[in-house]
Each structure stands twice: as C-alpha cells, then as structure tokens.
N, C-alpha and C positions, 0 to 999 in steps of 0.2 A: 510374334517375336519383338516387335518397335516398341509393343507395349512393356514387356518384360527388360526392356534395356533401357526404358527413362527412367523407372524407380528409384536407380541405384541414384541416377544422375541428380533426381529431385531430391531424395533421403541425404545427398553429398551436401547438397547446397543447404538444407536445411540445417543441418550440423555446422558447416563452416558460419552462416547467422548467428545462429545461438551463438557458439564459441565467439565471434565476434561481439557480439551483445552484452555476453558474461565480462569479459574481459573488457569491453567501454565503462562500464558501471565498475568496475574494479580501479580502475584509473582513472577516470573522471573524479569517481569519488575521493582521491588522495588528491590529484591536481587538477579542478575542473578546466584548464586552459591546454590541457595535456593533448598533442598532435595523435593525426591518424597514424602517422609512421609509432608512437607511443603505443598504441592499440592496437596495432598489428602485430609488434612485438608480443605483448603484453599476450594476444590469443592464442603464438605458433603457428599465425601462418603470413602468406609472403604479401607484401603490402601489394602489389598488382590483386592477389584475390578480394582482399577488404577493397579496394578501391571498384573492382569489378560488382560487390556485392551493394555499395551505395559508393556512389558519386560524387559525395561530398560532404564533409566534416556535416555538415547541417541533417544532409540525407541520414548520417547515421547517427544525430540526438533525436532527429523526428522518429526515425524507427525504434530509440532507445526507450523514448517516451511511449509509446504506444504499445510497445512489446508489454511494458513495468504496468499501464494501466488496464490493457488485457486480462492481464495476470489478477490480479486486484478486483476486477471485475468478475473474474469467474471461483476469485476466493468467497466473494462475498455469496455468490450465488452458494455455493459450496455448503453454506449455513440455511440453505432450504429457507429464504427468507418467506415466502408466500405461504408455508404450512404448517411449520414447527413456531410453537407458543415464541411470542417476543423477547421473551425477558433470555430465553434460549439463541434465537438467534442474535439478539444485542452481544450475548458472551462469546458464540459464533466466530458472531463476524468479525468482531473485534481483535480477537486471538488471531484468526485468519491475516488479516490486515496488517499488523504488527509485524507478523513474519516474514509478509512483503515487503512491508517499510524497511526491515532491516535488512534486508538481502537487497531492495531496490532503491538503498534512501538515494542516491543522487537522481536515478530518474525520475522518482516521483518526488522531486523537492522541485521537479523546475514547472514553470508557467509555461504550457503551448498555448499556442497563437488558437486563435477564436475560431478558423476555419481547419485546425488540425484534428484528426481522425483522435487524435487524445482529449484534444476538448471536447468532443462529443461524448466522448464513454466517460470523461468526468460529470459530464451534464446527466448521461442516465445513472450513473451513481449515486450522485445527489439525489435524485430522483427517487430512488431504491430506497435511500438511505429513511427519504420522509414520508414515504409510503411505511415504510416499519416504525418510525415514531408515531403515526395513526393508527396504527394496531394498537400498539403501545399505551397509546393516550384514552385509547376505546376499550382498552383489558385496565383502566385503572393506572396504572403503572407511573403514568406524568398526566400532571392538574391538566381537566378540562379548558383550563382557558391561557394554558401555557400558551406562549409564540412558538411554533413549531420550528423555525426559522430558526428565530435564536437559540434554541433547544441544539439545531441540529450544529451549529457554527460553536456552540461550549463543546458539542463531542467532537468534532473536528480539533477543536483546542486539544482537547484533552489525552485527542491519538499525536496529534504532534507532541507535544511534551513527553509521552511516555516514550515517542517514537527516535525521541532525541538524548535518551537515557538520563531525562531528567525527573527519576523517583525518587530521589529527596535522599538518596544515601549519602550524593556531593554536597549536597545544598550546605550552605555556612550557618552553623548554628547548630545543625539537625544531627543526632546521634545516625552513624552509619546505619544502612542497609546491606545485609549480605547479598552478594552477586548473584548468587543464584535467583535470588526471590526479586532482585531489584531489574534482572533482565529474561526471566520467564516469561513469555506471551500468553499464557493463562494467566499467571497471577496478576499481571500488568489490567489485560481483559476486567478480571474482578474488581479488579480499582477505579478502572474508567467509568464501568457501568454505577457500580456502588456512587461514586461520587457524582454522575451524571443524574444517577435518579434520587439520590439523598443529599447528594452536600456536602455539608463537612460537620451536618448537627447530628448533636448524640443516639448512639441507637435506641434508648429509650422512647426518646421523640418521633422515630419514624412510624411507627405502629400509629399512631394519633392521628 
C-alpha cells in the first residue's frame, strides 16, 4: 500500500516541474530579468510550491537549462545517429533540433557554467555531432581533408541563424519568403544541410 500511495505523490511533483519549467521558458523568453513571483504566476501555481520545487531563482535557470538540453539530446538520438545513413540523419537531426530551439530558444540560448550537468550533455553532443560528420566524411559527403571542427561550428552557425528566424524573408534587399516555408523545420533542415554540404555554388557544380 506505501508503494501505491507515493506514485500519485511523485507523478504530482513531476507535473507541478514541468509546468514550472514550461512557464520559466515562456517568460524568461519575453523578460529574461523576469522574477520567480512572475513564474509562479505565469505556471498556476502558488509561489510557496515553485519555491519548494527549487530554491532559488538560479536553482531554477540550472534546471531550465538542463531540462531544454536533455530534451535536445534525446531529439538528436531520435534520428538513429549510429545506424541510419548520414545524409538522413544530418536532416534528422536537424529538423529535430529546430523544434527544440523554438519551443526552448531562451534555455538553450544561455551559457552553463563548466561544472553544470548542462555542460556536460553539451560536451557529449558535440561529441555526437562529430562522430556523425565522420561518417559523413568517410560516405563521401564532406572533403577528406575538411577540418571537422570547423565544419561542425558552420552547422552550429547555421542552426542558430535558421533558429533565429533568420531565412532571408526579413533580410533588406531580399524578395520576401512565405511563412510557412521560412519557419517549417523540414524545410529549414533542407537548407542547413544543402548549404552546409554545398555552399552557395551552383548546382551544376556540385556533381563535379
């Protein structure tokens, strides 16, 4: 019977988190200076329970952080990086990723400290990330004697920009993009990958 009456207690708590969580990322991202008493409101519940759930404004950007790069982390897994052909999981994980970004841009826009549980799951993403431009590089896909390095910091560029909704419909000079196609995370995917592995030269030239 003890056993059957924690459940309710742990599934409670785990719900008031999340809701907590969703709602910091909702309002951080419009005010990042924005109080716990702000977030409390902002989730529906009574600011004694957020304060009981983390202790202190920091306790809950640490956990805001770490929840968003979890999340991120098991998207990428998501695209079978270790067994599905590269070029499949590149468009993946990509798509994956984007979706996160836009549902988690303020927590994954911020820098954790070097010994935080976030930093380390950034570190094995990285990780992941150059483990799959080695596939990549060994199916053909990007030159032999590319810097895998800076290979991997142009796709990093390139997910921030599209992450940032900057596909070129705003941009000054540039004939609009429609919205649909300027904030789809497929179509976004297709363009990071295309330009990460071509460029910006003509498609005749890529065959060569």
């Amino acid at each position: 019977m003890s056993g059957t009456a924690e459940r309710p207690l742990r599934a409670d708590a785990e719900r008031s988190v999340r809701a907590i969580l969703e709602a910091a990322e909702r309002v951080l991202a419009r005010d990042p200076a924005a109080s716990m008493e702000q977030i409390a409101e902002a989730s529906g519940l009574a600011r004694t329970t957020v304060h009981r759930r983390f202790a202190s404004r920091q306790a809950l950007l640490d956990a805001l952080a770490a929840s968003a790069v979890e999340q991120l982390a098991r998207a990428i897994e998501d695209s079978n990086p270790e067994t599905a052909p590269p070029l499949v999981v590149l468009h993946r994980a990509t798509a994956n990723v984007l979706r996160l970004k836009n549902a988690w841009s303020f927590a994954l826009g911020q820098h954790p400290d070097d010994d935080s549980p976030a930093a380390a799951t950034w570190q094995a993403i990285g990780e992941r990330c150059t483990s799959l431009l080695v596939r990549a590089r060994d199916e053909g896909l990007i030159d032999p004697d590319a810097d895998l390095d800076w290979v991997r910091r142009v796709y990093y560029a390139l997910l921030g920009e599209a992450a940032h909704g900057a596909a070129g419909h705003n941009a000054p000079g540039l004939p609009p993009t429609p919205a649909d196609a300027a904030d789809d995370p497929d179509t976004l995917a297709a363009r990071i990958v295309d330009t990460l592995l071509y460029g910006a030269a003509p498609r005749s030239r890529r065959a060569s």
